[in-house]
Backbone and ligand atoms as CSV (ligand in chain L), in Angstrom:
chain,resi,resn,atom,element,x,y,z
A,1,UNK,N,N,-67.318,-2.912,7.547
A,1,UNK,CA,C,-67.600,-1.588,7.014
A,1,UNK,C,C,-66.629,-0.564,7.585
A,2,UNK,N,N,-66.494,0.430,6.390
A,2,UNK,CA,C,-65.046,0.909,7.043
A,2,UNK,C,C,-66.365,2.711,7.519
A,3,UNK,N,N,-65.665,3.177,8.489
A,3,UNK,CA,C,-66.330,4.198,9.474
A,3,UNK,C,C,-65.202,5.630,8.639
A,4,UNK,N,N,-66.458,6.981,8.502
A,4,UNK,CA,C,-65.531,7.421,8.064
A,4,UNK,C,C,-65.758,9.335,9.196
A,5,UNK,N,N,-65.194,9.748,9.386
A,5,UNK,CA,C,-65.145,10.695,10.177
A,5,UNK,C,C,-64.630,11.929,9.737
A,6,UNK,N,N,-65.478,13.025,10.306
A,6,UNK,CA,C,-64.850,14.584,9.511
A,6,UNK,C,C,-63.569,14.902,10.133
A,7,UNK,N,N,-63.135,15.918,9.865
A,7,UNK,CA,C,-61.687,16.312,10.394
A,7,UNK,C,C,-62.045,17.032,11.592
A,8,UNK,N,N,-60.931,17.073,12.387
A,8,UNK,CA,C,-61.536,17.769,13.605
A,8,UNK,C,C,-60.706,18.983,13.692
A,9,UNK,N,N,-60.249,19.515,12.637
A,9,UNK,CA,C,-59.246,20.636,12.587
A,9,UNK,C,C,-58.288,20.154,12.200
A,10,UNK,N,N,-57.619,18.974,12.190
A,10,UNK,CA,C,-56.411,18.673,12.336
A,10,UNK,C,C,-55.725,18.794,11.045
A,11,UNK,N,N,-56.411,17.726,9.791
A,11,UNK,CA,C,-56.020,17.722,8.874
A,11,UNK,C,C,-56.474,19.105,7.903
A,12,UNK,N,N,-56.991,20.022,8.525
A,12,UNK,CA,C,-57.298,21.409,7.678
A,12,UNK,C,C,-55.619,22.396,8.086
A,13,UNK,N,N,-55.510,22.090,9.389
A,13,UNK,CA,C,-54.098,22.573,9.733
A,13,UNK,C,C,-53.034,22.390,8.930
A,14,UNK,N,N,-53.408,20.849,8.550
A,14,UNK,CA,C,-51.735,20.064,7.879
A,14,UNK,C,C,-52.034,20.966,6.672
A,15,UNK,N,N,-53.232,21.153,6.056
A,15,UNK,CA,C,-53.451,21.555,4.198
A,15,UNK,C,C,-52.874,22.648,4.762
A,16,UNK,N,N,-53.206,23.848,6.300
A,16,UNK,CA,C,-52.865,25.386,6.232
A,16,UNK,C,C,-51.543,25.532,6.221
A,17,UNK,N,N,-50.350,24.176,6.366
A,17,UNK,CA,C,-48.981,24.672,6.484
A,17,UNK,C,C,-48.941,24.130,4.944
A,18,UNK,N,N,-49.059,23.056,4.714
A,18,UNK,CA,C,-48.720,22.774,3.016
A,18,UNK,C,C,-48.452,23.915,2.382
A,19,UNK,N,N,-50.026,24.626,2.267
A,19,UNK,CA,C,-50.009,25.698,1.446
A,19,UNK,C,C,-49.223,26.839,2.109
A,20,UNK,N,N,-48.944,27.209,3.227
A,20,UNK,CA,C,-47.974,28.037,3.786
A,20,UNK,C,C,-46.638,27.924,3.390
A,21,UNK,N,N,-46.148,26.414,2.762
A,21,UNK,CA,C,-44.773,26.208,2.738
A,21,UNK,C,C,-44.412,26.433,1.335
A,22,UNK,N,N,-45.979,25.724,0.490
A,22,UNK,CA,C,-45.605,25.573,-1.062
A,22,UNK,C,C,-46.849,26.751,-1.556
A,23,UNK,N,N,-46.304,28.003,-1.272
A,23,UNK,CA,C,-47.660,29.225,-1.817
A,23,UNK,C,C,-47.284,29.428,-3.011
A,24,UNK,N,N,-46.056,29.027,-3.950
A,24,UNK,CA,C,-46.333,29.140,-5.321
A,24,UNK,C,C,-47.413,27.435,-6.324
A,25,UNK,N,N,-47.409,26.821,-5.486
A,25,UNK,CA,C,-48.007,25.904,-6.498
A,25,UNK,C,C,-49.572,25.569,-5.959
A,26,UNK,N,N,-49.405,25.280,-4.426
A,26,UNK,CA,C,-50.504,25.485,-3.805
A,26,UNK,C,C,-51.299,26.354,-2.804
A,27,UNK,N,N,-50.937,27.773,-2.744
A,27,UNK,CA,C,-51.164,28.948,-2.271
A,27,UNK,C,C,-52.840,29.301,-3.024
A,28,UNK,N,N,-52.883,29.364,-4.181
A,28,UNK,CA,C,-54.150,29.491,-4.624
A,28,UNK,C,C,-55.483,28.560,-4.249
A,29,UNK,N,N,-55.049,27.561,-4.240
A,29,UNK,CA,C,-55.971,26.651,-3.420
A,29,UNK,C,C,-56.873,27.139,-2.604
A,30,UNK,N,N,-56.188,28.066,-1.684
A,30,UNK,CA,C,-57.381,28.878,-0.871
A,30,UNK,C,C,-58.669,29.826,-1.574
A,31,UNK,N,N,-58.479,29.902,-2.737
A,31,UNK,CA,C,-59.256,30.931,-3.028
A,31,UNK,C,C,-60.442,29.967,-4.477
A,32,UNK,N,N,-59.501,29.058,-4.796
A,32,UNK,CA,C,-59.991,28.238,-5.899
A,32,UNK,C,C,-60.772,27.409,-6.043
A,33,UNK,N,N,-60.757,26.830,-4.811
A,33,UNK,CA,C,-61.559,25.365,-4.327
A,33,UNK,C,C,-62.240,25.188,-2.678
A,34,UNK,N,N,-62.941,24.300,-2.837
A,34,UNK,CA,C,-63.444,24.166,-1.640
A,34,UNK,C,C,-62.934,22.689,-1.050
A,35,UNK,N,N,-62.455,22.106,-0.576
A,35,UNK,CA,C,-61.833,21.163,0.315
A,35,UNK,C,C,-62.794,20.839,1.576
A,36,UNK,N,N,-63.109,19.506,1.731
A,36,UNK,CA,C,-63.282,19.025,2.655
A,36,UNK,C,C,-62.093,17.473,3.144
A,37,UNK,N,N,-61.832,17.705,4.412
A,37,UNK,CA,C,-61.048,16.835,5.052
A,37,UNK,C,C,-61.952,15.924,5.797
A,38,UNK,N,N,-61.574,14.436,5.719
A,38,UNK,CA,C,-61.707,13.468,6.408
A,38,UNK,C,C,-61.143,12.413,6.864
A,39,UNK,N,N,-61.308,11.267,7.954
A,39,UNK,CA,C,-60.691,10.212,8.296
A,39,UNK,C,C,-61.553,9.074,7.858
A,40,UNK,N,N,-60.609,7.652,7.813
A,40,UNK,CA,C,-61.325,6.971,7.555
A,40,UNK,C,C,-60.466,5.752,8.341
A,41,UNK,N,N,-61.331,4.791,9.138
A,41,UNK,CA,C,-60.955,3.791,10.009
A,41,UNK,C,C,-60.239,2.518,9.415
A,42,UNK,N,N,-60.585,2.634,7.951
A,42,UNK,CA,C,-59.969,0.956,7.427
A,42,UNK,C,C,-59.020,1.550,6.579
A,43,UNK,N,N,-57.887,0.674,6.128
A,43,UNK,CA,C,-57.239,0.509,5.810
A,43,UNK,C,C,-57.493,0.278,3.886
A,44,UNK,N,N,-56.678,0.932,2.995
A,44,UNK,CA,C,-56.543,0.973,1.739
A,44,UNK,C,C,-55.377,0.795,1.061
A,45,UNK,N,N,-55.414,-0.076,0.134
A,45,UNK,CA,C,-54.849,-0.683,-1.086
A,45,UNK,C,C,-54.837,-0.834,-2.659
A,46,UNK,N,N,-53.864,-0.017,-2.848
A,46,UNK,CA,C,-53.887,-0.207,-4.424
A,46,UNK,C,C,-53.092,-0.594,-5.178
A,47,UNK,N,N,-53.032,-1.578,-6.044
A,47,UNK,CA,C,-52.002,-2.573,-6.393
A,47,UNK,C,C,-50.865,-2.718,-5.591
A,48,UNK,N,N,-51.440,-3.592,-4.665
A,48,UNK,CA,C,-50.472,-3.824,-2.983
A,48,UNK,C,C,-50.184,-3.554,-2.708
A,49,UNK,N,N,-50.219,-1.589,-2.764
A,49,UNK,CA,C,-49.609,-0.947,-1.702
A,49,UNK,C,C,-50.317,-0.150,-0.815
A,50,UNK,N,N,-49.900,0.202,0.233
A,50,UNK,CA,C,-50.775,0.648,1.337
A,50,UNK,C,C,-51.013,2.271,0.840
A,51,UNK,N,N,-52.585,2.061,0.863
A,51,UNK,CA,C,-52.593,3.900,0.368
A,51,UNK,C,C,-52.518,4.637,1.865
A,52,UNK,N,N,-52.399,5.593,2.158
A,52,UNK,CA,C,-52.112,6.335,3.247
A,52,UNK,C,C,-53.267,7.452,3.390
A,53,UNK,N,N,-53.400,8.319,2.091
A,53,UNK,CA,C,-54.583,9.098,1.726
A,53,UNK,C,C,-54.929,9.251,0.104
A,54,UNK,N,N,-56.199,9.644,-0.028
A,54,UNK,CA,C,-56.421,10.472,-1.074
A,54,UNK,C,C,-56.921,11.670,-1.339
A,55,UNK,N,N,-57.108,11.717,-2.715
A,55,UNK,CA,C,-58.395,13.247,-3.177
A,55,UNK,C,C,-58.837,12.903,-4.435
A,56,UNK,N,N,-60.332,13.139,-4.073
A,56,UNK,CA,C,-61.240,12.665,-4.799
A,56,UNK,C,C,-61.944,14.374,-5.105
A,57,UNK,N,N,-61.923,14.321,-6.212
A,57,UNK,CA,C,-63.057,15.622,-6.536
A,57,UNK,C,C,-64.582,15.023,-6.490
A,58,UNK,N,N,-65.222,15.860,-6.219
A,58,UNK,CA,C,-66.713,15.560,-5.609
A,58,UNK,C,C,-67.304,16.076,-7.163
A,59,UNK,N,N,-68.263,15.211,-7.883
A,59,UNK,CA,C,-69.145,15.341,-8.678
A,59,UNK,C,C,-70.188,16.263,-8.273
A,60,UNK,N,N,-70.477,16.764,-9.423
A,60,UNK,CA,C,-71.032,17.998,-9.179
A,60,UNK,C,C,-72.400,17.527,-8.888
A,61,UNK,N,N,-73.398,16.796,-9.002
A,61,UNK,CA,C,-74.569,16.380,-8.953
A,61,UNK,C,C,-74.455,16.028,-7.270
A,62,UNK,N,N,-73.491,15.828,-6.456
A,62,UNK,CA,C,-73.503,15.644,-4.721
A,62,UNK,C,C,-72.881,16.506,-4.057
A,63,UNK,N,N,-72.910,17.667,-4.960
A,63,UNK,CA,C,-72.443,19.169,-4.618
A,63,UNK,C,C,-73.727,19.633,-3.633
A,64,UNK,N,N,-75.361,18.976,-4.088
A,64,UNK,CA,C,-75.577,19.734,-2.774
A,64,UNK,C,C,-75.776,18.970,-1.695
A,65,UNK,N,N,-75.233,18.004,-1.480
A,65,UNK,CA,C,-75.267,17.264,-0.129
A,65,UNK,C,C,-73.340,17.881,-0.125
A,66,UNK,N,N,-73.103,17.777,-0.488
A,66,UNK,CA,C,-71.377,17.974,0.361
A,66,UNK,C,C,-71.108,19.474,-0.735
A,67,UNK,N,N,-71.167,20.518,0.175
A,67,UNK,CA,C,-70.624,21.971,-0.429
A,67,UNK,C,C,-69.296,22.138,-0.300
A,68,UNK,N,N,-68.582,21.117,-1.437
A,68,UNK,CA,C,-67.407,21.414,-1.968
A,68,UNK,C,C,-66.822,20.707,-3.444
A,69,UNK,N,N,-65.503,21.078,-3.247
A,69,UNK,CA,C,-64.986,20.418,-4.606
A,69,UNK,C,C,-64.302,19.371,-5.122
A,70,UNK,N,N,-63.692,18.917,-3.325
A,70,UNK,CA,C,-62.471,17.877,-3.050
A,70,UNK,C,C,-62.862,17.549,-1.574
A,71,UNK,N,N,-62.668,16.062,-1.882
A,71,UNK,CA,C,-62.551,15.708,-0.031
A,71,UNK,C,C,-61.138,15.235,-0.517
A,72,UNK,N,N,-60.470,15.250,0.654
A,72,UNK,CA,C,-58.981,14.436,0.780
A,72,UNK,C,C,-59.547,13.476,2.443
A,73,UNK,N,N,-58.814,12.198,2.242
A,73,UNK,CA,C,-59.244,11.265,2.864
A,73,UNK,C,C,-58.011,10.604,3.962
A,74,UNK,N,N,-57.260,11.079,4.877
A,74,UNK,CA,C,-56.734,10.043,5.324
A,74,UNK,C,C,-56.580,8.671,5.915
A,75,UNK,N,N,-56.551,7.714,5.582
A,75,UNK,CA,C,-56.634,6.011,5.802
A,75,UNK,C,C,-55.783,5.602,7.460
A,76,UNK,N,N,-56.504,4.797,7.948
A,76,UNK,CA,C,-55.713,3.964,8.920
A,76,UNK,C,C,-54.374,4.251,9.181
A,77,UNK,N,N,-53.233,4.125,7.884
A,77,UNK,CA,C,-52.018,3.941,7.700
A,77,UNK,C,C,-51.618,5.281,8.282
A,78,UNK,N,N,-52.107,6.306,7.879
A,78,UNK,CA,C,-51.494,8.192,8.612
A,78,UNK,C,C,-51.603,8.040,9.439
A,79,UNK,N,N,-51.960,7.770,10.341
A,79,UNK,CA,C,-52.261,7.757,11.926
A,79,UNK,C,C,-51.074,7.521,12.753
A,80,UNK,N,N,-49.719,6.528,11.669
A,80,UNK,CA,C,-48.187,6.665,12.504
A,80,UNK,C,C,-47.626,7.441,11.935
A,81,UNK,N,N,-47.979,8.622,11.282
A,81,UNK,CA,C,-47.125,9.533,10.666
A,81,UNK,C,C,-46.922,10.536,11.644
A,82,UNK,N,N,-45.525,10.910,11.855
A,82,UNK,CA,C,-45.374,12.265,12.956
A,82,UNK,C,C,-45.687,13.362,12.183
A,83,UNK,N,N,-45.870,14.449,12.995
A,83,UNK,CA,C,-46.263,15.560,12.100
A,83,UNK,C,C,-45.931,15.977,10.876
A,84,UNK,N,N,-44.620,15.803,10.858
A,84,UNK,CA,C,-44.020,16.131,9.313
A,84,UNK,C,C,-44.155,15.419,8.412
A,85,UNK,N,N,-44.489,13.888,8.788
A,85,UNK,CA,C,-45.268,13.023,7.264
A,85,UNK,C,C,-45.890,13.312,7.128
A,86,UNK,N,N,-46.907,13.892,8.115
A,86,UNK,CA,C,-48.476,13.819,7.552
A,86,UNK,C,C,-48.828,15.208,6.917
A,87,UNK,N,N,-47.957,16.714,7.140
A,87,UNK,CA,C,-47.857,17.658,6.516
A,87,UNK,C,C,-47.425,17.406,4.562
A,88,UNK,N,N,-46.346,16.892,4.862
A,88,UNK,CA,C,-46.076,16.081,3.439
A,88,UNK,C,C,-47.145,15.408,3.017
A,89,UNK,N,N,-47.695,14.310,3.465
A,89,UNK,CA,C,-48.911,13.626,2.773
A,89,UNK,C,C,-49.887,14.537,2.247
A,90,UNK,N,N,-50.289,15.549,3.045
A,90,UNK,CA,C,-51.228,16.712,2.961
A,90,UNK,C,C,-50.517,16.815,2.075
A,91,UNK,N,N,-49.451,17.428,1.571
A,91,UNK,CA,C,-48.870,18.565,0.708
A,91,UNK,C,C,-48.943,17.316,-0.626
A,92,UNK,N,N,-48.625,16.242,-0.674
A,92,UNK,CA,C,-48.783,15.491,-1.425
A,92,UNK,C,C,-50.519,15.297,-2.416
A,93,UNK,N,N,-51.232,15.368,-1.281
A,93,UNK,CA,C,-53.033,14.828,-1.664
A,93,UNK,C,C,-53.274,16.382,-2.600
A,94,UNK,N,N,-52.952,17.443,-2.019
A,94,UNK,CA,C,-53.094,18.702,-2.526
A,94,UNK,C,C,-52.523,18.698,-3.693
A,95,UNK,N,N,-51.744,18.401,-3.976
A,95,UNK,CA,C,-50.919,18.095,-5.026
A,95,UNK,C,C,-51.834,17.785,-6.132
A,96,UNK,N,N,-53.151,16.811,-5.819
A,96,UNK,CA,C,-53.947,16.265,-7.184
A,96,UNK,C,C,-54.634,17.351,-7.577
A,97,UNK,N,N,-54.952,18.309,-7.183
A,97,UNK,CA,C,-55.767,19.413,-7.124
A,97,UNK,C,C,-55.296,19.811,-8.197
A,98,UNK,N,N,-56.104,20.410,-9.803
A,98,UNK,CA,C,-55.586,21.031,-10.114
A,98,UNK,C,C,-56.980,22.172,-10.683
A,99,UNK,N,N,-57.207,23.170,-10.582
A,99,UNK,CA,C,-58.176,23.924,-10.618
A,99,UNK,C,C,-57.865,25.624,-10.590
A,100,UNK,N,N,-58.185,26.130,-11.594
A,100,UNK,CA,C,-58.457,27.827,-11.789
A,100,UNK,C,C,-59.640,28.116,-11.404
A,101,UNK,N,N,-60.686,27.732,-10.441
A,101,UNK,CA,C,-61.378,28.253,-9.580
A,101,UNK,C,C,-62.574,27.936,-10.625
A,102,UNK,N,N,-62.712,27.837,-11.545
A,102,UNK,CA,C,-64.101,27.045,-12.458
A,102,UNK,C,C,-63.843,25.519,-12.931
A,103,UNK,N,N,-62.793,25.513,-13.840
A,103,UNK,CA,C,-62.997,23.826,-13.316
A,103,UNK,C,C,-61.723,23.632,-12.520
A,104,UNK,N,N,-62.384,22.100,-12.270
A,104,UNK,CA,C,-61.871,21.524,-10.960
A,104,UNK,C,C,-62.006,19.905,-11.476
A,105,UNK,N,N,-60.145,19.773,-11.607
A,105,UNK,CA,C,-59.668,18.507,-11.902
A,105,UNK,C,C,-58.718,17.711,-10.969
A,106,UNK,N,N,-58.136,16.345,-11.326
A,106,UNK,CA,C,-57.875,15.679,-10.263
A,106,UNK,C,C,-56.256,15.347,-11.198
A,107,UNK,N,N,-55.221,16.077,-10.711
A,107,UNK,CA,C,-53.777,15.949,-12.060
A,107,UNK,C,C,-53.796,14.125,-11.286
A,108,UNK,N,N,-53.105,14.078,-12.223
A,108,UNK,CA,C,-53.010,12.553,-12.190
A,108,UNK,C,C,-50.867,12.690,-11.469
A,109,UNK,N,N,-50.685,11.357,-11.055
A,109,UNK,CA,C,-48.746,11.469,-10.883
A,109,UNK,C,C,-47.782,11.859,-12.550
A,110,UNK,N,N,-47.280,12.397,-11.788
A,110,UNK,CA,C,-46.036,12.609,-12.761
A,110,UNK,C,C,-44.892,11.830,-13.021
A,111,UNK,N,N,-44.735,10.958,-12.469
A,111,UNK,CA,C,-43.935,9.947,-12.323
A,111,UNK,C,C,-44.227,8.478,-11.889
A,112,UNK,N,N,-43.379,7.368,-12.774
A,112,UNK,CA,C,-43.852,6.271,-13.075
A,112,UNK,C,C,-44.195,5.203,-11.386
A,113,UNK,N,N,-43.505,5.824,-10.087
A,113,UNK,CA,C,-43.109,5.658,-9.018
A,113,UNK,C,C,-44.878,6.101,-8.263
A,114,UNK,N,N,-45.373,6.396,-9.129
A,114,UNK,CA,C,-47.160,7.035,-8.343
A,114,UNK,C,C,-46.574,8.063,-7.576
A,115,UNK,N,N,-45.822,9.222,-7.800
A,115,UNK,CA,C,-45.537,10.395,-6.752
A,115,UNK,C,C,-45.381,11.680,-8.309
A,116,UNK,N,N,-45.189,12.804,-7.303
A,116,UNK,CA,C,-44.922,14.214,-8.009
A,116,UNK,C,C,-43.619,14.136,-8.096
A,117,UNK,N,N,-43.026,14.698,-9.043
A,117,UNK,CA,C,-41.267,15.078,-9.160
A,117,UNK,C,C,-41.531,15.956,-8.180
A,118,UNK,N,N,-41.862,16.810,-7.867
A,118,UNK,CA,C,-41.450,18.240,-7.085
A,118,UNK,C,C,-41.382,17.239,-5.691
A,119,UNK,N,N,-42.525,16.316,-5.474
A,119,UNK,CA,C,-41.900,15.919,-3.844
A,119,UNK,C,C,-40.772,15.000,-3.979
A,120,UNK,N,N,-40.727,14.132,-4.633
A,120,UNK,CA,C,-39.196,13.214,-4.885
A,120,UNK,C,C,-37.974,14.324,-5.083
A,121,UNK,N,N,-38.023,15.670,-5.861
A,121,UNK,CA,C,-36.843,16.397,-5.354
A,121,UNK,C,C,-36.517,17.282,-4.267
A,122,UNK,N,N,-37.726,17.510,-3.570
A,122,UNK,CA,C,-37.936,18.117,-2.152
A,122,UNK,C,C,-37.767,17.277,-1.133
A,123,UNK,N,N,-37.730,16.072,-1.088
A,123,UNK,CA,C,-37.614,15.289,0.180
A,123,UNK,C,C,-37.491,13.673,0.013
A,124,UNK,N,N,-36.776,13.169,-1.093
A,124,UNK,CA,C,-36.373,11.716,-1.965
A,124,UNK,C,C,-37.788,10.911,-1.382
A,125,UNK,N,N,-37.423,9.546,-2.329
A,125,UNK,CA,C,-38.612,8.564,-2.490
A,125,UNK,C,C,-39.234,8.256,-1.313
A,126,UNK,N,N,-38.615,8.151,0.005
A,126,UNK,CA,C,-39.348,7.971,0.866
A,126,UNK,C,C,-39.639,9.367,2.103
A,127,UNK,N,N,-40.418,9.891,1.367
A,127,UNK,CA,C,-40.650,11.348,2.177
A,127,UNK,C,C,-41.906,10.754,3.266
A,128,UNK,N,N,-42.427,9.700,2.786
A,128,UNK,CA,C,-43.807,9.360,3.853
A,128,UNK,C,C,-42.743,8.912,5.244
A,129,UNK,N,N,-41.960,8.601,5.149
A,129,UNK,CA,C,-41.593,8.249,6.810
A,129,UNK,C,C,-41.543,9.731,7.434
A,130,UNK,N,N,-41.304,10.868,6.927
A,130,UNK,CA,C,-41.346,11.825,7.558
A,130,UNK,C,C,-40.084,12.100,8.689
A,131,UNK,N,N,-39.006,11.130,8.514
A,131,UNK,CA,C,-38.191,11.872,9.331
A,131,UNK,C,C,-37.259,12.816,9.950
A,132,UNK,N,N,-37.723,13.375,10.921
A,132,UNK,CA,C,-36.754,14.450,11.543
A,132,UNK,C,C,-35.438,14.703,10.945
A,133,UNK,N,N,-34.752,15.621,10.445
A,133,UNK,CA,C,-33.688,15.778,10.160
A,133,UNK,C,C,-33.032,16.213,11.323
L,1,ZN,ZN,ZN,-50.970,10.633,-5.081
């Protein structure tokens, strides 16, 4: 059984620079949605590749056990990301978000690669290693 744990600040930090860095696409976020962050101890896979995180919009019927709109989830795998992957990953999970503050949807990738164009031209295909320039 995989163990799953709230954020302890950490990953609310990574979403507060995301949106600090990218305030035209995800700057509204703050005002639109409600976000909850979490960890999760096991490890995830989707068509054999290692997921790292997600975001799941929360159905509205377990809106009143969890008062929000989105959990984003980081997996086992983030845990070797240095700060700047895991800001990217954040900036990435945020990314599914797509919501004008009444509804609240989950954009699907834009590209055939399972990623956003905007992060493949901000930081090429492998932006999850996160490394230092
Ligand atoms: Zn994604």
């Amino acid at each position: 059984m995989k163990n799953y744990t709230p954020d302890d600040g950490v990953l609310a930090a990574l979403a507060h620079d995301a949106m600090e860095r990218w305030p035209e696409t995800l700057g509204h976020l703050r005002e639109d949605c409600r976000i909850m962050y979490q960890y999760c101890d096991g490890e995830k896979t989707k068509k054999g590749q290692t997921v790292f995180a997600d975001c799941e919009r929360v159905k509205e019927k377990y809106r009143a056990f969890m008062p929000c709109d989105y959990v984003i989830t980081f997996y086992l795998a983030a845990r070797g990301l240095n700060r700047e992957g895991a800001v990217r990953l954040m900036q990435h999970e945020l990314m599914h978000i797509e919501t004008d503050g009444s509804v609240h949807r989950i954009r699907e990738h834009d590209l055939i690669v399972e990623d956003f164009r905007a992060m493949i031209d901000a930081y090429g295909t492998d932006w999850i290693e996160g490394r230092e320039k």
